[in-house]
Residue frames relative to the residue before (quaternion, step in Angstrom):
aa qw qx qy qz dx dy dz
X 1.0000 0.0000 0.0000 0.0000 0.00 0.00 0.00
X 0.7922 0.4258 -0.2582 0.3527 3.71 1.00 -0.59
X 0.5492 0.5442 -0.3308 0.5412 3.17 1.98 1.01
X 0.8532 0.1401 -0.0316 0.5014 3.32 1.19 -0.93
X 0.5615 0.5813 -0.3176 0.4960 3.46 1.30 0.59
X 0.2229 -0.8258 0.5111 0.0841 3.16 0.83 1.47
X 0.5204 0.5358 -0.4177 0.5173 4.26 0.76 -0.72
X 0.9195 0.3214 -0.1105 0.1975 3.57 0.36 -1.05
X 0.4200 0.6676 -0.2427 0.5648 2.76 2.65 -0.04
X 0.4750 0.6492 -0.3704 0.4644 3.31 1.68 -1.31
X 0.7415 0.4956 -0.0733 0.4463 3.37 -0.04 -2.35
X 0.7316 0.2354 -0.2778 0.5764 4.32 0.56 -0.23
X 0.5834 0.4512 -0.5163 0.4352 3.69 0.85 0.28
X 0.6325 0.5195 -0.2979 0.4913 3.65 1.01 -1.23
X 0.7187 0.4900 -0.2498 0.4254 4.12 0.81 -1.13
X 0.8641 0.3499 -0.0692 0.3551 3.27 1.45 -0.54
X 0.1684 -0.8068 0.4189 0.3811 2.83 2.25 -0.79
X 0.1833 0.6197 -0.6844 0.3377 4.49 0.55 0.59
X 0.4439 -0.5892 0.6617 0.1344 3.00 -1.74 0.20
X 0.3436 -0.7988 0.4717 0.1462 3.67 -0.15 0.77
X 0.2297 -0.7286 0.5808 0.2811 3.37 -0.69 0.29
X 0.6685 0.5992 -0.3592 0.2549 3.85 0.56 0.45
X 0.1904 -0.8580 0.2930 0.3765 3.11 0.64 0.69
X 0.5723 0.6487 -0.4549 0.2116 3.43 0.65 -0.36
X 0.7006 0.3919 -0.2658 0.5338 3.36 1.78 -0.66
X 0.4613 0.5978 -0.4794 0.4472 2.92 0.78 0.16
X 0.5672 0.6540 -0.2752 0.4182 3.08 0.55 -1.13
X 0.7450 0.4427 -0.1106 0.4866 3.49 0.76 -2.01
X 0.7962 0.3133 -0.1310 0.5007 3.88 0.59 -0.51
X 0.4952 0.6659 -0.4155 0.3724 3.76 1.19 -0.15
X 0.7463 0.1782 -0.3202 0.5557 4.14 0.38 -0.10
X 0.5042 0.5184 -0.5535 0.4132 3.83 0.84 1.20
X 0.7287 0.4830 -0.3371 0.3493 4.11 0.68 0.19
X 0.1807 0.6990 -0.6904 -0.0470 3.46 -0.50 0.59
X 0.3917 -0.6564 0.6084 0.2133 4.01 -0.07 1.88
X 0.5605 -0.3942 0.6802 0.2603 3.40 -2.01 0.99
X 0.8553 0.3996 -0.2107 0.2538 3.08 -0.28 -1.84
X 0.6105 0.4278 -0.2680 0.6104 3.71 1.51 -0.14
X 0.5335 -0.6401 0.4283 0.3495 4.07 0.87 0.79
X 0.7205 -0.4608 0.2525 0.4525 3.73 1.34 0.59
X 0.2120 0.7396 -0.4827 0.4184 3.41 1.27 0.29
X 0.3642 -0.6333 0.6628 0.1642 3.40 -1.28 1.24
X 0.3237 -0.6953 0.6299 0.1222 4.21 0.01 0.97
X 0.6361 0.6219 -0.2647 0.3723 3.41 0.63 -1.86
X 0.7133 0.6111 -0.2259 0.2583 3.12 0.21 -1.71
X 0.7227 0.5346 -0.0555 0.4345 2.99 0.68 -2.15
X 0.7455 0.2618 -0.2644 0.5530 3.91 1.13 -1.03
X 0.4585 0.5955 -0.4932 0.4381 3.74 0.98 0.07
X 0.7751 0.3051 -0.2585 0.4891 4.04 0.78 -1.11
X 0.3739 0.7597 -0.3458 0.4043 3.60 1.50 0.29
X 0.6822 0.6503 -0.1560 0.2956 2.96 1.11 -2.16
X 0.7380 0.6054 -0.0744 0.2885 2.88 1.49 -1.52
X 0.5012 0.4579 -0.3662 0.6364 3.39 1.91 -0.03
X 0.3667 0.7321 -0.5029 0.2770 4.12 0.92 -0.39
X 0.3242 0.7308 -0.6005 -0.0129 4.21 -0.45 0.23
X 0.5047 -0.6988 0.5039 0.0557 3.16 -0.78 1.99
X 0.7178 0.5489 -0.3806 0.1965 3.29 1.10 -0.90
X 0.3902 0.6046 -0.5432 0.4327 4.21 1.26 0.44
X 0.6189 0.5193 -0.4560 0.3733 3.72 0.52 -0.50
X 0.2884 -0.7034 0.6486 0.0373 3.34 -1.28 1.72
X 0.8584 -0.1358 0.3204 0.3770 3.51 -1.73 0.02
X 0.8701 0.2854 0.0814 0.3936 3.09 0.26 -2.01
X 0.3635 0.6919 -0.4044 0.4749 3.37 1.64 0.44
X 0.6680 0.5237 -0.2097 0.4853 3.57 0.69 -1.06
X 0.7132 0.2910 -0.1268 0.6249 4.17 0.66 -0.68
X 0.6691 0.3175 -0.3840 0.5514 3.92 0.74 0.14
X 0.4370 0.4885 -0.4208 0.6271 3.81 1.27 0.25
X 0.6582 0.5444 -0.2161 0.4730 3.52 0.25 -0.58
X 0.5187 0.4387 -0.3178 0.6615 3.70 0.79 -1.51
X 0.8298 0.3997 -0.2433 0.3041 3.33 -0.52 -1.82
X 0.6173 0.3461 -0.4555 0.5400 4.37 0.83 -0.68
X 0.5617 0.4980 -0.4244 0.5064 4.09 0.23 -0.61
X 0.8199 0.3700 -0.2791 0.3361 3.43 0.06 -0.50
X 0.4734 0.6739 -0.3296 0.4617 3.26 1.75 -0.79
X 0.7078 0.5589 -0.2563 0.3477 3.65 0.82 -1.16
X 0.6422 0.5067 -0.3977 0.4155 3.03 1.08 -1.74
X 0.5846 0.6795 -0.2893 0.3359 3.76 0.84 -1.02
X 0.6918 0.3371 -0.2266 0.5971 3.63 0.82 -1.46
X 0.5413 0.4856 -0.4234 0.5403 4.27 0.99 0.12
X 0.5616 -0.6519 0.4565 0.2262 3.50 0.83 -0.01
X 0.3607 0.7519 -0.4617 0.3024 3.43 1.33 0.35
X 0.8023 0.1259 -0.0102 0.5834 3.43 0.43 -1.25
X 0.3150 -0.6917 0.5627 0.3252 3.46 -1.46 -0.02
X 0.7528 -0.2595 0.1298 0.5909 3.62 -1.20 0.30
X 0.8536 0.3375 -0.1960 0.3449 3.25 -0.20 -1.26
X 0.6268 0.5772 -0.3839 0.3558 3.14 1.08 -0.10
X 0.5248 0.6340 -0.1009 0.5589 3.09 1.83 -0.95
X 0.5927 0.4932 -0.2858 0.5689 3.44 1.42 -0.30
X 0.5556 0.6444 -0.1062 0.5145 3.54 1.04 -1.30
X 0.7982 0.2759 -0.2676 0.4638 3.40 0.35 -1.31
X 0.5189 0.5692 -0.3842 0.5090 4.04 1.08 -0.75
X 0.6883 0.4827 -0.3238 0.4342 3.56 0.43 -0.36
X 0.6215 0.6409 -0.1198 0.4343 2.94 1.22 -1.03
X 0.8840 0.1472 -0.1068 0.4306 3.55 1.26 -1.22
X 0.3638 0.6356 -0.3333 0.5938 2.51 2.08 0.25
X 0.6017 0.5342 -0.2506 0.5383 3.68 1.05 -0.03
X 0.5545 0.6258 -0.1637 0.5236 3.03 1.05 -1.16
X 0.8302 0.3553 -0.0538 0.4261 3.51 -0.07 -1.56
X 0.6861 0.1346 -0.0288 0.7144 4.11 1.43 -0.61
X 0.1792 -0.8444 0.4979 0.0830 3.58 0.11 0.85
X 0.3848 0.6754 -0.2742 0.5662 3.39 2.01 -0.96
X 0.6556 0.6145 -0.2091 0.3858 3.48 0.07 -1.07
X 0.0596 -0.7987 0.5905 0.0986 3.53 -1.07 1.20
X 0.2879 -0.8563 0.4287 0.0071 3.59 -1.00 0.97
X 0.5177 0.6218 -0.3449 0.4758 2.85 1.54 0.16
């Protein structure tokens, strides 16, 4: 529902102040926030005329599952599994793993 329920993206952008990744709601709910926690600052506003310099179009195949490697790994790290460098080490590692083709150094 928080990807393709534009009613409910509307209604958790306004309940939550998030930033939406649709623009159409966005669009719809951007000149309704002025955030407490931002002295009334429209948040919305400011990442809505941001959005518009955004170009998705560098993102490859393997961008989408090495985000993945790289949030999955991000945790094990803040859980205290690995240190930095290990956490460096292991992304290489499954990022290797997963695209063998693929350099990681």
């Amino acid at each position: 529902m928080l990807t393709q329920d534009k009613e409910y993206m509307a209604d958790y952008a306004l309940r939550t102040e998030d930033f939406m990744s649709n623009k159409t709601v966005v669009e719809s709910v951007k000149d309704q926030f002025a955030s407490e926690a931002l002295a009334g600052q429209n948040h919305y506003d400011f990442f809505y005329e941001q959005a518009q310099y955004v170009d998705g179009s560098a993102i490859v195949g393997e961008d989408f599952q090495i985000g993945v490697i790289l949030a999955q790994l991000v945790n094990e790290y803040l859980e205290g599994n690995y240190t930095y460098d290990e956490t460096v080490e292991e992304l290489k590692a499954r990022v290797k793993s997963a695209y063998p083709d693929l350099t990681t150094d």
